[in-house]
C-alpha positions as CSV (number, residue, x, y, z in Angstrom):
1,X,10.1,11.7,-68.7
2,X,9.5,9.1,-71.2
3,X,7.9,7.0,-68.1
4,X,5.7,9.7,-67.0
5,X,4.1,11.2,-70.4
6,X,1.7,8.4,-71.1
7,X,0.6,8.6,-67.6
8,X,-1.6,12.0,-69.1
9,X,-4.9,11.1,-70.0
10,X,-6.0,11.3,-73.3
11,X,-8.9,14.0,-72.6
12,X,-6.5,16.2,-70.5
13,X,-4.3,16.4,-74.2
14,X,-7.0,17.0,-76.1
15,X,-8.6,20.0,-74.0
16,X,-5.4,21.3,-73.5
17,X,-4.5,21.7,-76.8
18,X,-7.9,23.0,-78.1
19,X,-7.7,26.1,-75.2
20,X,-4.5,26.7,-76.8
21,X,-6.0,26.8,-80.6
22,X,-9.1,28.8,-79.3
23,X,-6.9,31.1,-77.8
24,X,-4.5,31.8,-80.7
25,X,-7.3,32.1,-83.1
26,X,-8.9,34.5,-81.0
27,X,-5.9,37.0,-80.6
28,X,-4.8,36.3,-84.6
29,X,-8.8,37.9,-85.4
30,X,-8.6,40.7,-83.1
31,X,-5.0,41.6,-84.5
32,X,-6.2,41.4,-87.9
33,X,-9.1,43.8,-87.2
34,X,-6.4,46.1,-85.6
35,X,-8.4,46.7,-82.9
36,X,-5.8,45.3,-80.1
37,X,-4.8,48.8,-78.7
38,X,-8.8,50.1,-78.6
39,X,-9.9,47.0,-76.6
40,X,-7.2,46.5,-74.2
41,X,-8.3,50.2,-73.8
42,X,-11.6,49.8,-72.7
43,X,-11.1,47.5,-70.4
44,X,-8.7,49.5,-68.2
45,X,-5.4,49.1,-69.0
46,X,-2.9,51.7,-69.0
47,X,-2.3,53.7,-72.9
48,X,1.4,52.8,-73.0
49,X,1.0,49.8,-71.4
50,X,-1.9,48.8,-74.3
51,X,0.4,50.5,-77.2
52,X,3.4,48.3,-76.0
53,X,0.9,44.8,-76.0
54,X,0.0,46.0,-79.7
55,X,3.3,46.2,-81.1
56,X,5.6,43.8,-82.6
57,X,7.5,43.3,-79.2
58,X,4.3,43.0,-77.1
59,X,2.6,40.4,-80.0
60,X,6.1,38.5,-79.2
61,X,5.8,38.9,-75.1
62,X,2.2,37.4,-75.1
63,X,3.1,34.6,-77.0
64,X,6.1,33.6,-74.9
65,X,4.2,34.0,-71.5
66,X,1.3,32.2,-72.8
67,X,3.8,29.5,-74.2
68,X,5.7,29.4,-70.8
69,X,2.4,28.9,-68.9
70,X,1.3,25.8,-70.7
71,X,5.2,24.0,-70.1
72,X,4.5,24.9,-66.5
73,X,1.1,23.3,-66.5
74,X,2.5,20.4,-68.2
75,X,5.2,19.9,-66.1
76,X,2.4,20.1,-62.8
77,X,0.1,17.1,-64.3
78,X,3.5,15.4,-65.2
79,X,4.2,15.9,-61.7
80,X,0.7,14.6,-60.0
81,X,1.0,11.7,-62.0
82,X,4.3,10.4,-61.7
83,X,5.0,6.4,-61.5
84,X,6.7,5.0,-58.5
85,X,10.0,3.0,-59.5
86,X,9.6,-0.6,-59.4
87,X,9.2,-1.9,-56.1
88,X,8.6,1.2,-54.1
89,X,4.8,2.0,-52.8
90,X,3.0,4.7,-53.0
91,X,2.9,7.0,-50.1
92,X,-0.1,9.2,-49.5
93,X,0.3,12.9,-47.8
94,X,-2.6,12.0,-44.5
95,X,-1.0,7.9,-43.9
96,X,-0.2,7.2,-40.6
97,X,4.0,6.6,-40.2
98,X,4.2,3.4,-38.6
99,X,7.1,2.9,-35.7
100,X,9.8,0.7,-36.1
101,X,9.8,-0.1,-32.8
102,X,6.1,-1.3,-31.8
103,X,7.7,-3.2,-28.9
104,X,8.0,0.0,-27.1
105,X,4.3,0.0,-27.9
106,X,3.5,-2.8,-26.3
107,X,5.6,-2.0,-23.1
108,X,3.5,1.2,-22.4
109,X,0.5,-0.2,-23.1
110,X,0.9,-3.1,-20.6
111,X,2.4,-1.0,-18.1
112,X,-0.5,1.4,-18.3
113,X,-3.2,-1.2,-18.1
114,X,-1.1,-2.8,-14.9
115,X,0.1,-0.5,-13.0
116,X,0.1,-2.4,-10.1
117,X,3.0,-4.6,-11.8
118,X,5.4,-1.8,-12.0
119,X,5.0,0.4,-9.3
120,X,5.7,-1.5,-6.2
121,X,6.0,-1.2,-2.4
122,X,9.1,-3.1,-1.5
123,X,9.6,-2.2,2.2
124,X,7.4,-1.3,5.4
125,X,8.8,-0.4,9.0
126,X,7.3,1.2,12.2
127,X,8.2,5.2,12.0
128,X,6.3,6.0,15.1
129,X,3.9,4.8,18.0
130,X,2.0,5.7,21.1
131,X,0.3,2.7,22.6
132,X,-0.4,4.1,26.5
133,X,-2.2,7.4,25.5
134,X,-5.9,8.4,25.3
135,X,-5.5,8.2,21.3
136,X,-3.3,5.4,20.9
137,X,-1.6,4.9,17.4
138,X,1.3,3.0,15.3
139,X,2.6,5.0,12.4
140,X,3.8,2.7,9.0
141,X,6.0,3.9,6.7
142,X,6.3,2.3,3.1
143,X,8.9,2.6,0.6
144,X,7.5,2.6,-3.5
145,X,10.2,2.0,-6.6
146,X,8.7,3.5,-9.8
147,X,9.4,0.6,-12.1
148,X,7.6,1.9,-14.7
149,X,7.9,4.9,-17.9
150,X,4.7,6.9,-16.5
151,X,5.1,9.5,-13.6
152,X,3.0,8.2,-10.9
153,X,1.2,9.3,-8.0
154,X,-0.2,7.8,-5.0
155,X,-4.3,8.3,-4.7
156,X,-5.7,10.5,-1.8
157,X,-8.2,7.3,-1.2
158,X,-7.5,5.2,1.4
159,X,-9.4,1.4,2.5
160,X,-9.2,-1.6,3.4
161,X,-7.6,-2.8,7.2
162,X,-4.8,-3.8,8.8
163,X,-4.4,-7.0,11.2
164,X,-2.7,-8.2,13.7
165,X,-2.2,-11.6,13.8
166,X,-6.2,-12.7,13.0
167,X,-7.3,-10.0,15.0
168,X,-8.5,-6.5,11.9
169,X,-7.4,-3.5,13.9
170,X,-10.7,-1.0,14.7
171,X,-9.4,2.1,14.9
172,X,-9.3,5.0,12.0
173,X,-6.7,4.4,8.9
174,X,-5.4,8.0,7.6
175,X,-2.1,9.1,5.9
176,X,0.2,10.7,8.1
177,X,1.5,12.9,5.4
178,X,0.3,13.7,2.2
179,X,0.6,10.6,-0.4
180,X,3.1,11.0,-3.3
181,X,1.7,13.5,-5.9
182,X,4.4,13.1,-8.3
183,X,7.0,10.6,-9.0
184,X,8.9,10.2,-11.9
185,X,9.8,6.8,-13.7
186,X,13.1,5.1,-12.0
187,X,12.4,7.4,-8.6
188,X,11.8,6.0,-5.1
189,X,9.7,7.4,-2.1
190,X,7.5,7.2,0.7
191,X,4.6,7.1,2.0
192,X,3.0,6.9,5.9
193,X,0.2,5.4,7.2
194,X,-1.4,6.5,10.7
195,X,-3.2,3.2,12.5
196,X,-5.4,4.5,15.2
197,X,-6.1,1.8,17.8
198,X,-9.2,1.1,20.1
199,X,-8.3,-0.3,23.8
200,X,-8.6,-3.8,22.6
201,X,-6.5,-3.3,19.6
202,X,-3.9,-2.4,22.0
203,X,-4.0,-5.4,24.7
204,X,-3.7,-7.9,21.5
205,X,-0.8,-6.0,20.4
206,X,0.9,-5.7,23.4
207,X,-0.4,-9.8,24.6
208,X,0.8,-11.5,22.0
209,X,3.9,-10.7,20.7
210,X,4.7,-13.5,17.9
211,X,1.9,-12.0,16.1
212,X,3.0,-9.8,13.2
213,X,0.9,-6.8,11.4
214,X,-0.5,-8.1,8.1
215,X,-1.2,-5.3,5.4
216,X,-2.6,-8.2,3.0
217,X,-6.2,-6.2,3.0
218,X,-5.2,-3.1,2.7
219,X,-6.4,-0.3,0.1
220,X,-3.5,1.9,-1.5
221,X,-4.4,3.2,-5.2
222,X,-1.0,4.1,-7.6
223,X,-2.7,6.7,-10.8
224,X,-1.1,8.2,-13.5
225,X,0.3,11.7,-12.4
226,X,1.1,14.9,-14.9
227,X,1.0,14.2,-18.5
228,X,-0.3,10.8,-17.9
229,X,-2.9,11.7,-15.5
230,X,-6.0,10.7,-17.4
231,X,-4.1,8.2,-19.3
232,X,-2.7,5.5,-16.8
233,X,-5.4,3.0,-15.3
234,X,-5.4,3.0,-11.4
235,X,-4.7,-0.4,-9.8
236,X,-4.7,-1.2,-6.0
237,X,-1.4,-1.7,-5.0
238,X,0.9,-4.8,-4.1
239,X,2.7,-4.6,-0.7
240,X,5.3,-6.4,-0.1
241,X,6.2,-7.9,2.5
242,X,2.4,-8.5,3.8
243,X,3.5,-8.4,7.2
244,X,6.1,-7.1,9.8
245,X,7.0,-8.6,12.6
246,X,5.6,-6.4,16.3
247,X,9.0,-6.8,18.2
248,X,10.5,-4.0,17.7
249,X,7.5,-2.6,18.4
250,X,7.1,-4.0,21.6
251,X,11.1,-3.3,22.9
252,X,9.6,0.2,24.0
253,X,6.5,-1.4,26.4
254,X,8.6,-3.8,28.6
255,X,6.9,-6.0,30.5
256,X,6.8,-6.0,34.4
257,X,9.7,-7.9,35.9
258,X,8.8,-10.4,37.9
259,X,11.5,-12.1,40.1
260,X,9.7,-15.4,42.3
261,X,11.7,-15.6,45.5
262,X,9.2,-18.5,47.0
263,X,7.0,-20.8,44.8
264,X,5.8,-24.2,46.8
265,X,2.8,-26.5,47.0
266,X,1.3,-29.0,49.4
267,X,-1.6,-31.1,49.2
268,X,-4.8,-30.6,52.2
269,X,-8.3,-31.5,52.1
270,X,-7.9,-35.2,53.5
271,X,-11.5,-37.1,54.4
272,X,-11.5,-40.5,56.0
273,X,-8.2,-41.9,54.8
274,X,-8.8,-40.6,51.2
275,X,-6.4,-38.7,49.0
276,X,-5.6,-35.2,49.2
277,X,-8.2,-33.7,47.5
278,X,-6.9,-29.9,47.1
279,X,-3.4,-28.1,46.7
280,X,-2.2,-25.0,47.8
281,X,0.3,-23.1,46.0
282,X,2.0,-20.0,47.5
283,X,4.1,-18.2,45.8
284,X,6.5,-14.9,46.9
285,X,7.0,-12.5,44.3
286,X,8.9,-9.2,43.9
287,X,7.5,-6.6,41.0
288,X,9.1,-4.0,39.7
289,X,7.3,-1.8,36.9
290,X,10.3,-0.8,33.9
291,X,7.8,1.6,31.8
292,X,7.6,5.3,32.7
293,X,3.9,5.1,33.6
294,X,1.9,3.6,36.2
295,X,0.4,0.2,35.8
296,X,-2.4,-0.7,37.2
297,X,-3.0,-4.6,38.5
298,X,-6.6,-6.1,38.9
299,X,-5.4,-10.0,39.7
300,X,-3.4,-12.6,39.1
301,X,-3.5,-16.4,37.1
302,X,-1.9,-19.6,37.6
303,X,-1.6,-21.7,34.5
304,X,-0.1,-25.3,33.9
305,X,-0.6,-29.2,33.3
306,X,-0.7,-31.9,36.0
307,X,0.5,-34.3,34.9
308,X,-0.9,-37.9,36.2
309,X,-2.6,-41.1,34.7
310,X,-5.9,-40.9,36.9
311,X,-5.9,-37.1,38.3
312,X,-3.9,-35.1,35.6
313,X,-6.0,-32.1,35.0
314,X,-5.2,-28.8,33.0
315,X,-5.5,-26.0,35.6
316,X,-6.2,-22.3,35.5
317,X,-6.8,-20.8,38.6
318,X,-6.7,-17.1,40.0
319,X,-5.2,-15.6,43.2
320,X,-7.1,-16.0,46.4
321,X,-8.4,-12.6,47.8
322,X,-8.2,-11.2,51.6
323,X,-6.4,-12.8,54.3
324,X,-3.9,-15.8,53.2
325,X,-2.1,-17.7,55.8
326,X,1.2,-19.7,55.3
327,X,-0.8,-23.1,55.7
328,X,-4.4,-24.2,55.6
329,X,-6.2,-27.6,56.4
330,X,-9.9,-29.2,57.0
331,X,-11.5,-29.5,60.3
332,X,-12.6,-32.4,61.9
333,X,-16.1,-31.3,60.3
334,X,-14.6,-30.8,57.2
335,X,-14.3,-27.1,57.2
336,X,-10.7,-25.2,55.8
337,X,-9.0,-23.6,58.8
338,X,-6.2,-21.4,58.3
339,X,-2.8,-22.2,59.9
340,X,1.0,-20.1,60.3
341,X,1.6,-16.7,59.9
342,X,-0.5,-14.2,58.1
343,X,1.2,-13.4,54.8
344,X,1.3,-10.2,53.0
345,X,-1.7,-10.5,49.9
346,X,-0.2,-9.0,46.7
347,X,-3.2,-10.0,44.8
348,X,-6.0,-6.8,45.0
349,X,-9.3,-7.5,46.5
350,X,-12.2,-7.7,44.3
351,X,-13.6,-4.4,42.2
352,X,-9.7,-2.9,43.3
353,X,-6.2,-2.3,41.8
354,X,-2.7,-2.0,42.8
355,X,-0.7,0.7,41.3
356,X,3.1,-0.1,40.3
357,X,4.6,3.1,40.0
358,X,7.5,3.0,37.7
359,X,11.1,1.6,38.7
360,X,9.4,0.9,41.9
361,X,9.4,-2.6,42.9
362,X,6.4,-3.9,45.3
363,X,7.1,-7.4,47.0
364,X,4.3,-9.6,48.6
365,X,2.3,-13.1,48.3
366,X,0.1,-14.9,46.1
367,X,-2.2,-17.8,46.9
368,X,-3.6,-20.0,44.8
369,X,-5.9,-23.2,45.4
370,X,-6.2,-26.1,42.6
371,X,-9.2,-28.2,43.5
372,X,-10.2,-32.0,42.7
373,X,-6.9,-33.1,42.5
374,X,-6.1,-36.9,44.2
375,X,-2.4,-36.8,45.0
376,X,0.6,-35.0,46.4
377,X,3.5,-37.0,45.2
378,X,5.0,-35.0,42.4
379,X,8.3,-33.2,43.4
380,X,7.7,-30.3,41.4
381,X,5.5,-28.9,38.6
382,X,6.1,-26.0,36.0
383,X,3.4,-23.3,35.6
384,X,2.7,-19.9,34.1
385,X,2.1,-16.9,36.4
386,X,0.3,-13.9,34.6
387,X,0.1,-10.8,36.0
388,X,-3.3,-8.7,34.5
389,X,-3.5,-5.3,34.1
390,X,-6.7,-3.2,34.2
391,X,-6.3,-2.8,30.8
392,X,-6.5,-6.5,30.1
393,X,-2.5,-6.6,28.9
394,X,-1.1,-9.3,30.7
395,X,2.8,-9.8,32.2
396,X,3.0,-13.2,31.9
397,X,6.5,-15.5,33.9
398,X,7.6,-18.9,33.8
399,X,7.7,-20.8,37.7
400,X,8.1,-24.3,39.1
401,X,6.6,-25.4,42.3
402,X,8.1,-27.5,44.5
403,X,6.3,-29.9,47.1
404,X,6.9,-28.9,50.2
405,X,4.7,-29.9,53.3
406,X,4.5,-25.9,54.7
């Protein structure tokens, strides 16, 4: 107590202890007068109680209460004004607790300015497809790990594109199910993506089929959810891997099987003594369609590489149409004439198709006639035939010719 006394300013003494002489002078004149019992009268209070106030005992009551109420009031400023011990602080009622742990601070106040670092797609597989129909369509489904302390939520926005290969896919991006509304910290779920795909979108697909789907563009936006709604900043997010291989894809659109039973070439075209100047390849081929639709064939391509120091040319060169014969040869004026039997023209004439129904094979012939080329000494040569669809997919198979003088 010692400590605290000084601590009571020397004006708070002072008026204290004059309120107390005023008021002791006061009652001592008003006793002395004997007038105690008349005014405590006229101001209300009760006869016995102003007769008990007036006597000996009451005198003695009052002056214990008043002296009880000035150690109380004391004691309060003693109170207010107390000094810390040495080396404490001062604490005020309206300060701010600090946390011991402002680390943890720092953790949710990265992780809700970066989102994006936290809440990550770690997986992304084909769930469903439809390439054939009217509407065709390839259905991703993505798999998110909540890394972070916020409950998250996937954005009903969605943007960007998907590729295939370099080729951006045309056709409408929408989820296939509602995205994630709610997912708590250390949770994992899905979401799927619906790709529609124009006619074009589907021939690259289904032509080329090292390319892989990229998703390196695309627009998914992860939010804070619940609680944390208007408190977590939305960030675009990371999907990894960027792309996924089409093969799997591709296991359920077969490509025709093509089986070559006959595949020869001869040179014609001689003028004068000159080198063969043309070759004809014919080639026998049986087809058999293994999807459960029809496919449609507009033509048929040669591909490959002759290889020669003087006449090696790159060739590409499409099916004769009409009438093909087993041999063909100039004229004495120069003109091609047809010679052996007539053979049966797989390839479709111009502006026409032929349908493969499925697990039906067809069987036929294919001519083909590569031009400007000055010898016919190789023994064989390797080529590419392609089978082309309507649609513009193509069935492509590997061949060698041999040289045979038909």
């Amino acid at each position: 107590m010692s400590q605290t006394l000084p601590q009571l300013t020397k004006s708070k003494i002072v008026i204290t202890t004059f309120g107390l002489s005023v008021a002791s002078l006061i009652y001592k004149l008003v006793d002395v007068a004997g007038n105690v019992e008349f005014i405590l009268q006229k101001i209300g209070v009760d006869d016995r109680v102003a007769k008990f106030l007036s006597s000996p005992r009451g005198i003695d009551f009052m002056v214990v209460a008043s002296l009880l109420a000035l150690v109380l009031a004391v004691a309060y400023q003693v109170k207010r004004h107390q000094v810390p011990e040495q080396g404490q602080t001062e604490t005020k009622v309206d300060e701010v607790v600090q946390c011991p742990d402002k680390w943890l601070h720092e953790i949710a106040e990265e992780q809700r300015q970066a989102i994006d670092n936290w809440v990550r797609v770690v997986d992304c597989r084909i769930e469903g497809h439809e390439l054939l129909r009217d509407e065709p369509y390839v259905n991703f489904i993505f798999y998110v790990h909540n890394d972070s302390i916020y409950s998250v939520s996937i954005d009903d926005s969605l943007g960007g594109s998907i590729s295939i290969g370099s080729r951006q896919l045309h056709g409408q991006l929408k989820w296939r199910e509602n995205p994630i509304k709610d997912m708590p910290l250390g949770t994992r779920n899905v979401f799927i993506i619906q790709q529609r795909l124009n006619k074009e979108d589907v021939v690259t697909i289904l032509n080329h089929r090292n390319y892989r789907f990229d998703f390196a563009r695309l627009e998914v936006m992860g939010k804070g959810s619940l609680d944390f709604k208007d408190r977590v900043v939305p960030k675009r997010l990371n999907i990894y891997p960027q792309t996924l291989a089409s093969d799997e894809l591709l296991k359920n659109y077969p490509k025709l099987e093509i089986a070559i039973t006959h595949a020869t070439f001869y040179g014609f075209g001689y003028s004068l003594g000159t080198s063969p100047r043309h070759l004809l390849v014919s080639i026998q081929v049986i087809i058999k369609n293994l999807r459960p639709a029809r496919i449609e064939i507009r033509s048929f391509r040669l591909s490959g590489k002759i290889d020669d120091p003087l006449f090696g040319k790159d060739y590409v060169v499409y099916a004769e149409v009409g009438e093909i014969y087993k041999g063909r040869l100039f004229d004495e004026q120069g003109r091609v004439a047809i010679s052996g039997q007539l053979l049966k023209n797989l390839n479709p004439p111009r502006e026409s198709f032929i349908s493969l129904e499925p697990k039906q094979p067809e069987s036929g012939w294919l001519q083909f006639i590569i031009r400007g080329v000055g010898f016919e000494e190789p023994s064989e040569m390797p080529a590419m035939l392609f089978a082309i669809e309507a649609t513009g997919e193509e069935h492509p198979v590997e061949c060698k010719l041999v040289y045979k003088a038909d």
